[in-house]
C-alpha positions in Angstrom: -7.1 -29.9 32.2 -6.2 -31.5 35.5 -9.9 -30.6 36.7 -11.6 -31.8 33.4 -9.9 -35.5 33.7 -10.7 -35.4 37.4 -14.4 -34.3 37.4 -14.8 -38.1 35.5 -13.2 -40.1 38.1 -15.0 -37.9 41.0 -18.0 -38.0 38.7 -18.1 -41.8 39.1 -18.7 -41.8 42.9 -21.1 -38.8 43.1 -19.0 -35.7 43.8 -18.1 -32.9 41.2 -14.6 -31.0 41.1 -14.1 -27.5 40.2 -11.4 -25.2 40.9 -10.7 -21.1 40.7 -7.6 -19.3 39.1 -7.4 -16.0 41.3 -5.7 -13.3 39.3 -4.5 -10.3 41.7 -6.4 -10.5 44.6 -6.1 -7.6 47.4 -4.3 -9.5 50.3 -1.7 -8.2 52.0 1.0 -10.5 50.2 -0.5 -8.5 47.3 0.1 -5.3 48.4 3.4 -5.9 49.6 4.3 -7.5 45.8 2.4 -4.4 44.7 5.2 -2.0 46.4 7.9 -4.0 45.7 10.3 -4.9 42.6 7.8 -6.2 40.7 5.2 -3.0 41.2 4.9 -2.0 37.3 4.1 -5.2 35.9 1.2 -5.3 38.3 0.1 -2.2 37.8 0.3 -2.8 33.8 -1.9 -5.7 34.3 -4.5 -3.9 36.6 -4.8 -1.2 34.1 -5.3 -3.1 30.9 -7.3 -5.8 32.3 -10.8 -5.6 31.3 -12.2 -4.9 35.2 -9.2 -2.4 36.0 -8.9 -3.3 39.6 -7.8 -6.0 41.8 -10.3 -8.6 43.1 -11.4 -9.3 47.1 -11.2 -12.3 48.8 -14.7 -11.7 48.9 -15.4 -11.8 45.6 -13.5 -15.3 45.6 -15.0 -16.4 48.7 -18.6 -15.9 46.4 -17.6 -17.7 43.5 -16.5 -20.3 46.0 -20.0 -20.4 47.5 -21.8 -20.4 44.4 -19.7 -23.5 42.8 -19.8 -25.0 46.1 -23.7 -25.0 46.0 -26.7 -26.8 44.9 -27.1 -23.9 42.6 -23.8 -25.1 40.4 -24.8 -28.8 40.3 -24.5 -29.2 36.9 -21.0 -27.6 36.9 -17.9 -30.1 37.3 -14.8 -30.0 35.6 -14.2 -26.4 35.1 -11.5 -23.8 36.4 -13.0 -20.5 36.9 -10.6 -18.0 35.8 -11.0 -15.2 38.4 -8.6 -12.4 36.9 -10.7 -9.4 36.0 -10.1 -10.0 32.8 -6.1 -10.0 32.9 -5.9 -13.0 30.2 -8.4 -11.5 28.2 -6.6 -8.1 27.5 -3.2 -10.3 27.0 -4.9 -12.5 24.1 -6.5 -9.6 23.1 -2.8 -7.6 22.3 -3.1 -5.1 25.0 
């Protein structure tokens, strides 16, 4: 919501605002959380998400690019959810 109001104020002088929602992304934070206390719920959600694997940073580093680029210039005010689907299979009762 925060992006939607700001893409009209940032719209006004020229610029467009987007932003990305990273699910679990491999990093090394992640794979320490990944062994750690928490380890089954983040395997729960890797395995019912609609992907079934963690992202890369590459893969967030592209989306990046792409909304970053003149190819995206008609997209402002939207937050790419990035989460392999992890929301999805939530809403969806998995």
């Amino acid at each position: 919501m925060r992006v939607q109001a700001a893409a009209v104020t940032w719209g006004d002088r020229g610029a467009r605002v987007n932003s990305i929602s990273p699910g679990i992304i491999l990093t090394p934070l992640a794979r320490d959380e990944m062994s750690g206390p928490g380890a089954e719920g983040y395997r729960e959600m890797i395995e019912t998400s609609a992907a079934g694997r963690v992202g890369t940073a590459d893969e967030v580093a592209s989306a990046a690019a792409f909304l970053l680029g003149p190819d995206a210039g008609f997209i402002t005010g939207t937050d790419l959810l990035m989460d392999g689907g992890v929301i999805a299979a939530l809403r969806a009762g998995r």
